[in-house]
Each structure stands twice: as C-alpha cells, then as structure tokens.
N, C-alpha and C positions, 0 to 999 in steps of 0.2 A: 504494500500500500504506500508506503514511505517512497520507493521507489518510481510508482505512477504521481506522486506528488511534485515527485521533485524534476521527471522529465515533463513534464505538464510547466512547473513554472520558466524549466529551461525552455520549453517551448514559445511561450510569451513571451520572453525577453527575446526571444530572435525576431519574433515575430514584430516586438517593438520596435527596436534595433532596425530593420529592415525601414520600416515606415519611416523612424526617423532619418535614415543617411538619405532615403528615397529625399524627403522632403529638402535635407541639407544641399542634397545635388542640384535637384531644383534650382532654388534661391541663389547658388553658383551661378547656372546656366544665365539667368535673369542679368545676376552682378557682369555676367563677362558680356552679354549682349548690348547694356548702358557703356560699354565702352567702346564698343564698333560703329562705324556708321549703320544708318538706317537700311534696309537693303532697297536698290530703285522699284522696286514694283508698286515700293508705297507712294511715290511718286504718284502712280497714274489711277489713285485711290482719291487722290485733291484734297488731302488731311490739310484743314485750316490749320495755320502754320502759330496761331496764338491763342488756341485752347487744345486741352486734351481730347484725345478721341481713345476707343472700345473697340478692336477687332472683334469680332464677332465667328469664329469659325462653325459650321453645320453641316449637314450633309442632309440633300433630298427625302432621305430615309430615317433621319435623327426625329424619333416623336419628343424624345425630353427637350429638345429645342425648342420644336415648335410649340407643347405645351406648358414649359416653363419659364424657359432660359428667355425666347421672345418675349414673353411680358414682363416680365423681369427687367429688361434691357425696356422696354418702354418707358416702364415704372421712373428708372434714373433720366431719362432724357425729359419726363415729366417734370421732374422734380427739379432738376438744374436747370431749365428753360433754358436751352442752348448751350450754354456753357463747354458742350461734349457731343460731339459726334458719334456715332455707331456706326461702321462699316461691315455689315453683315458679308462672309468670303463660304464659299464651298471651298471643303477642304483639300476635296479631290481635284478640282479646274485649278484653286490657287495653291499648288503642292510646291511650289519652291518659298513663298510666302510659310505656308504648314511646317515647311521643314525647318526654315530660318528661327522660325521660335519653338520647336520642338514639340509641335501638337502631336499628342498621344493616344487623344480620344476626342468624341467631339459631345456635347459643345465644351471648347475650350474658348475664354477669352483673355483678350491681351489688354493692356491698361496702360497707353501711351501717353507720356506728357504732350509739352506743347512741343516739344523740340523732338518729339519723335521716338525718344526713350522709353522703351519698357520697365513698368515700375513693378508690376504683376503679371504673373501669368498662371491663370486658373485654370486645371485639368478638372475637366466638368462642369456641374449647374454651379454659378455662382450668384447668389442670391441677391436683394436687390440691395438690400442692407451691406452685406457684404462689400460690393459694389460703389456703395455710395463711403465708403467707410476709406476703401481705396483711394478713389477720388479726391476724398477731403484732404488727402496730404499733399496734393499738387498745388503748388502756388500759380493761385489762377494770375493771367498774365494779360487780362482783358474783361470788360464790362460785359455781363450779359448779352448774348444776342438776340435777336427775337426769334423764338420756335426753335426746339431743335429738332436734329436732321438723322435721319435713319437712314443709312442707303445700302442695296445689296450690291456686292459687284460680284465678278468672273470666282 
C-alpha cells in the first residue's frame, strides 16, 4: 500500500513538473519573439501601428471558437471601444504566421502591442477577463477610436 502511495505521488510530481517546464518554455518562446522583428505577413494584416491588436487563430472546423472564443473576443472589443483590433487568421491558409508564434492548437490567441510585440500567447479558449486583464498592461499609446474592428483575413 505504502508502495502505491508513494508511486502515485511520484506520479504527480512528474506530472506537475511536466506542466510547469511546459509553461516555463512557453513564456521563453514569447521573451525571444519581443526581440525579433515582426514577421512581414503582419504587414498585409494593416495592424494600426498605435494601438494593440489580438491574433485570432481558428480553423473552419474549430466549434470552441466559434462558440466561445468568438464572443469572447467580441466581448473585449466591446468593452475597449476601439482601442484593439482582432484579426481573426485560419490557421491552416496562414501557417507560416501559425508557425512564427508557435500555434499548437486552435483557438490560440496572440496579444500584440502597438509596436507589434507579442506580450501573450494563449494555447486555447482565452476568456474575456482573461483577455482584458492582458491588455490592461499595454500602455495604451493613443485616445480611443471610434468602434472597434474585427477583421478575418487569409
């Protein structure tokens, strides 16, 4: 008994262990990507160059997108009135984009400042709190605009 207790808790701990380096590596990837340029494709995405924008990655087939993660992403564009853009991408048409930030699964979103910098990158539903919580540490760099903008691209 002693025995199934104690490979049980050795269990857990790998299992922790695991999650966390997972997550640790992550948050690498993120740190090394704020120091490369943008990649060009975002270029022909027309990311307003004085507020943040939200990659939006999906795929046809993705229902937690379409029933969660889309409203969700509404919800923030509500609530900042412009302030941030949403560029909804297939992950499969824009796969050199998917690759460059390391999408894994979808929906994944990306949390760029105004200069194009990745500050987040969420693998899954990222909720709208969540989201907005993100957000609030970008030093906004510009007044409100009016409406904000959802757009899907390639």
């Amino acid at each position: 008994m002693t025995e199934r207790l104690i490979l049980l808790t050795l269990f857990g701990l790998t299992v922790v262990a695991a999650w966390a380096a997972s997550r640790w590596w992550l948050s690498l990837r993120v740190q090394r990507l704020q120091r490369v340029d943008a990649p060009p494709e975002l270029d022909a995405l027309g990311l307003a160059p004085t507020q943040p924008a939200i990659l939006y990655f999906t795929t046809t087939t993705c229902g937690i997108c379409r029933l969660q993660q889309a409203p969700a992403l509404r919800q923030v564009t509500q609530r900042l009135s412009g302030r941030v853009s949403v560029h909804q991408l297939d992950a499969v048409a824009a796969e050199s984009l998917a690759r460059y930030y390391g999408v894994l699964t979808v929906p994944t979103t990306v949390v760029l400042d105004h200069q194009r910098r990745p500050l987040h990158v969420n693998h899954g539903l990222a909720p709208a709190n969540q989201l907005m919580q993100q957000l609030a540490a970008i030093e906004w760099s510009s007044p409100a605009l009016p409406g904000a903008t959802i757009s899907t691209g390639a």
